[in-house]
Structures are given as C-alpha cells and as structure tokens.
C-alpha positions as CSV (number, residue, x, y, z in Angstrom):
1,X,-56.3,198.3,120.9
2,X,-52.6,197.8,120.5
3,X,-50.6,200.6,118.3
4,X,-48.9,198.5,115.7
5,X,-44.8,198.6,116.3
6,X,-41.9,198.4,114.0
7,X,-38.2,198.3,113.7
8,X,-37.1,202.0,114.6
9,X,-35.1,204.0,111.6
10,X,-31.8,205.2,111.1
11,X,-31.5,205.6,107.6
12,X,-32.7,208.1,104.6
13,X,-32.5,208.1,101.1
14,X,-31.1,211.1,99.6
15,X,-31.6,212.6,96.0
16,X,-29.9,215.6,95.0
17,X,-28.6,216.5,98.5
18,X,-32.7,216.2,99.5
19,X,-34.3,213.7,101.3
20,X,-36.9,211.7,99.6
21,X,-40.4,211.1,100.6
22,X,-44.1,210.9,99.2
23,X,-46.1,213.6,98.3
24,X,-49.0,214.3,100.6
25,X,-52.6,214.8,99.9
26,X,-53.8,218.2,102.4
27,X,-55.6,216.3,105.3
28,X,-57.7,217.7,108.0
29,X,-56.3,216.3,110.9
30,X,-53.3,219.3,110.8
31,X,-52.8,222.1,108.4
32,X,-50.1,220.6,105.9
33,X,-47.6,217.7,106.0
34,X,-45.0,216.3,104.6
35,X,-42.8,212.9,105.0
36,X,-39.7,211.4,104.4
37,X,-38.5,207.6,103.8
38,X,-37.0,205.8,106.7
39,X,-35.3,202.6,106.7
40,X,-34.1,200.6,109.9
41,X,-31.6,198.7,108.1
42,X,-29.8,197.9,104.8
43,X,-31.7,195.4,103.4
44,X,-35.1,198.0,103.2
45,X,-33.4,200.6,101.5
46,X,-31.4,197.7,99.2
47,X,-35.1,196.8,98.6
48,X,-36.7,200.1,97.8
49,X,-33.3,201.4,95.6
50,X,-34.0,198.0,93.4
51,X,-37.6,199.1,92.8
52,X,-37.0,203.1,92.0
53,X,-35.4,204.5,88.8
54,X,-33.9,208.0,90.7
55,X,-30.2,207.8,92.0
56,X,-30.0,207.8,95.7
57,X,-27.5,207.2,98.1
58,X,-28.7,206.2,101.8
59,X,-27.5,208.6,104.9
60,X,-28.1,208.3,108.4
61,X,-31.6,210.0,110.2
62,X,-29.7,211.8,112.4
63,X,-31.4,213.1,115.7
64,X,-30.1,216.8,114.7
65,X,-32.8,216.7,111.3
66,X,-35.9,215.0,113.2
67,X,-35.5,217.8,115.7
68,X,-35.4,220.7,113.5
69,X,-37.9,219.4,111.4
70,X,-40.0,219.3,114.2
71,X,-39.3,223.0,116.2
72,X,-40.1,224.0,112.1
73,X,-42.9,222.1,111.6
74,X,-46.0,223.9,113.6
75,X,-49.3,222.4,113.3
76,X,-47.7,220.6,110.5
77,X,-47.8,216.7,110.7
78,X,-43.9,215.2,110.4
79,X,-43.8,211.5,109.7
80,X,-41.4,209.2,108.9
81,X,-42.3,206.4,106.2
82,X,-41.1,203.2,107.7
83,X,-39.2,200.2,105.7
84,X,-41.5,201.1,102.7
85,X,-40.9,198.5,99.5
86,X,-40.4,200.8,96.7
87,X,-41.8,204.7,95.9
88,X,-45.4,203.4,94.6
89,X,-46.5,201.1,97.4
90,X,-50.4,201.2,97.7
91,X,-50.1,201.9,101.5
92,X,-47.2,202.9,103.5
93,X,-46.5,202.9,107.4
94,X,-45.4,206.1,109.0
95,X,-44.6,207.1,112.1
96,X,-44.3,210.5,113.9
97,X,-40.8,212.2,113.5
98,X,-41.1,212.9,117.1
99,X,-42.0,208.9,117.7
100,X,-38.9,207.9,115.7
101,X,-36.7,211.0,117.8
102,X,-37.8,209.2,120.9
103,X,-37.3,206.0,119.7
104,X,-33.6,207.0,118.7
105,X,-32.4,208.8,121.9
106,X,-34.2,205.6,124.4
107,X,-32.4,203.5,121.6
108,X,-35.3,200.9,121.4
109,X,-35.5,199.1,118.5
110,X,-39.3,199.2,117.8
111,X,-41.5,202.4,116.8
112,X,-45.4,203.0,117.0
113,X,-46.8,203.3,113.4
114,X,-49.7,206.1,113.9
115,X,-50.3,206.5,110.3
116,X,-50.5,204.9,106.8
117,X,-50.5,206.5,103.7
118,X,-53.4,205.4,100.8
119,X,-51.8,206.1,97.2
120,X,-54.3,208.1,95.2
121,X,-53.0,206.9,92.1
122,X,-55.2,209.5,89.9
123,X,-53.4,212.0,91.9
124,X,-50.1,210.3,92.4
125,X,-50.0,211.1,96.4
126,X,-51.2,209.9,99.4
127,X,-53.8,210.0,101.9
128,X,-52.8,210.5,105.2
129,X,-54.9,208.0,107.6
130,X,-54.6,207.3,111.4
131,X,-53.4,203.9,111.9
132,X,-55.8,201.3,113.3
133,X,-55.6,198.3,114.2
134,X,-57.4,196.1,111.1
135,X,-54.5,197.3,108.4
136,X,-51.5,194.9,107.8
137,X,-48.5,196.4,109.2
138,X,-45.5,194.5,108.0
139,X,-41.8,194.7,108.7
140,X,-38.9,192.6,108.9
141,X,-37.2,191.6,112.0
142,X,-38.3,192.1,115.3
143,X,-34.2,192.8,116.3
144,X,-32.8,195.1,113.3
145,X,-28.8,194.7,112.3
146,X,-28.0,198.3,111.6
147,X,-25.7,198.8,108.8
C-alpha cells in the first residue's frame, strides 16, 4: 500500500501567543498526544480562519518548534494536522512532527499523512487512527505557492 502524501506545512495558527490544535482522545498506540494545525499555504488557513469564531493570526512552523516538540515529547505522539477546513471537521489528516521536520529541512513539497483524527462529537475530541489506505485524503495542489 501507498502512504497517502500531501502538501508539506509551513504555517500555524496562533491564539493567544499558543498554537492551536485539536484536543486528543488518550490512544493506545503511545502514552499521550497532542497536535497542532498546519497549513502549507495561504489559502488553507484563509479557509479554516473563515470557518472558526477565535481570533488568530497565522505564523510560520518553524524547524526550531517541531524539534523541541519532539526532544520533549517522549513516547508522546506529535502530529501535525494538515490543511484541515475549519476546527470541527469530522476527520482530519495529520502527519508526524518529525515527518513534517524532514519534509522541511529536504524541502520537498509533499508529506506522508500516518494518521487521521475521528471527531467524537459527544466528547468534542478526536480519535487518533493510523492512516490507511481506504480513507479520502484530500488536499489542494500538488506544487504549494508559499505565502
């Protein structure tokens, strides 16, 4: 089977000086998790800002914060929510901080999603799923413009 790719991010949305992400349902495949929202371009984050009510401003994923999330992280899964279209999507894509790190410094332009995220929406957070090959993975163009 093929891991599903997609356009590499460079961008976060912060709130309050924070970076935003989903909350996390505990999972068995590590001990605890957490994510963050990644965008490869403007027109993702333009997308998701028009379909949230919080005030955020978009900042770069810089290499410094994907590496020092993950020398912190432990057993920990990191991931990076790729292009998602607003904050209460049903499923998300994510990918490895240490994918998108890699991505970054070989500067290729396309990512491996290893996850998606299943909104419980009774608990208002997500399952964490490994990625397979029979779920949609969606997102935009194959050669991203950065902003």
């Amino acid at each position: 089977m093929t891991a599903p790719l997609v356009n590499t991010p460079y961008y976060v949305l912060l709130g309050d000086k924070h970076r935003l992400g989903p909350v996390l349902l505990p999972t068995d495949l590590r001990s605890e998790g957490a994510a963050i929202y990644g965008f490869s371009d403007k027109p993702p984050y333009d997308l998701f800002l028009a379909n949230c009510e919080l005030a955020l401003t978009p900042y770069p994923l810089v290499k410094g914060y994907l590496k020092n999330q993950i020398a912190d992280a432990g057993d920990a899964i990191q991931l990076v929510v790729v292009d998602a279209a607003g904050p209460n999507e049903t499923q998300l894509n994510a990918a490895t901080m240490k994918s998108v790190l890699e991505a970054q410094e070989q500067e290729s332009e396309r990512v491996t999603i290893s996850f998606h995220l299943m909104l419980d929406r009774g608990l208002q957070a997500y399952r964490v799923e490994k990625a397979s090959s029979g779920l949609d993975v969606t997102n935009g163009p194959a050669e991203p413009q950065r902003a």
